[in-house]
N, C-alpha and C positions, 0 to 999 in steps of 0.2 A: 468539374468534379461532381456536382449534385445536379448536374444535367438528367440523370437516369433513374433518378428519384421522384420528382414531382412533387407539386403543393400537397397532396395524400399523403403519403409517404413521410416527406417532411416533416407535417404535423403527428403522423406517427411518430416519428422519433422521439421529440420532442415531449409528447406525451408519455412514450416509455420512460425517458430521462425524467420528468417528473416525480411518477410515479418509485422508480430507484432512489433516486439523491434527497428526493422533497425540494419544498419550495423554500426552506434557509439553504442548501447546500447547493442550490441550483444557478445563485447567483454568482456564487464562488469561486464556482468552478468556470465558470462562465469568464471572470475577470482571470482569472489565472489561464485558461483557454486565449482571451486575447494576449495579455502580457508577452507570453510564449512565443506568438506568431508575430508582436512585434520586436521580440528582440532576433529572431530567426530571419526578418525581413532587415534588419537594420545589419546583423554579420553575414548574410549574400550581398548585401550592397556594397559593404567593405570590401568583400572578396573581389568583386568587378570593377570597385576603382581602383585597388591594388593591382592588376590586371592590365587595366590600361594605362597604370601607370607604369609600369615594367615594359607594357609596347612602346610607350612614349620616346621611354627612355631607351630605348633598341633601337628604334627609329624613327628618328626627329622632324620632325614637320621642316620640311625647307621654306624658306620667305621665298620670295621674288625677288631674283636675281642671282641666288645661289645655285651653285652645282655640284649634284651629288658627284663625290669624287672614284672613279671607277678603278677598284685596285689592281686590277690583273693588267691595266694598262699601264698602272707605274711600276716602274722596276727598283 
């Protein structure tokens, strides 16, 4: 995502956002910035073990020695 930016650039922003928010609101925003991306990281996590847990449960892991049983061949 900040591949196309560069260490320049960067610290431009950076400096803009200083300059806007100041150095009390800059911390702020900063913790509420993380917070955010950790609860947005924590409900796509849930989404994909929900997920495979729904595959799981569709279709089962076989042990060793079972056989998946083929319906068209029972009558």
């Amino acid at each position: 995502m900040f591949s196309n930016i560069g260490i320049p650039g960067l610290i431009l922003v950076l400096v803009i956002a200083l300059i806007v928010f100041g150095p009390k609101k800059l911390p702020e925003i900063g913790r509420a910035f993380g917070r955010t991306l950790t609860e947005f990281k924590s409900a796509t996590n849930g989404l994909v073990s929900d997920e495979k847990d729904k595959e799981e449960q569709n279709n089962p892991v076989l042990t060793t020695g079972e056989k998946k049983l083929d319906k068209s061949s029972v009558s």
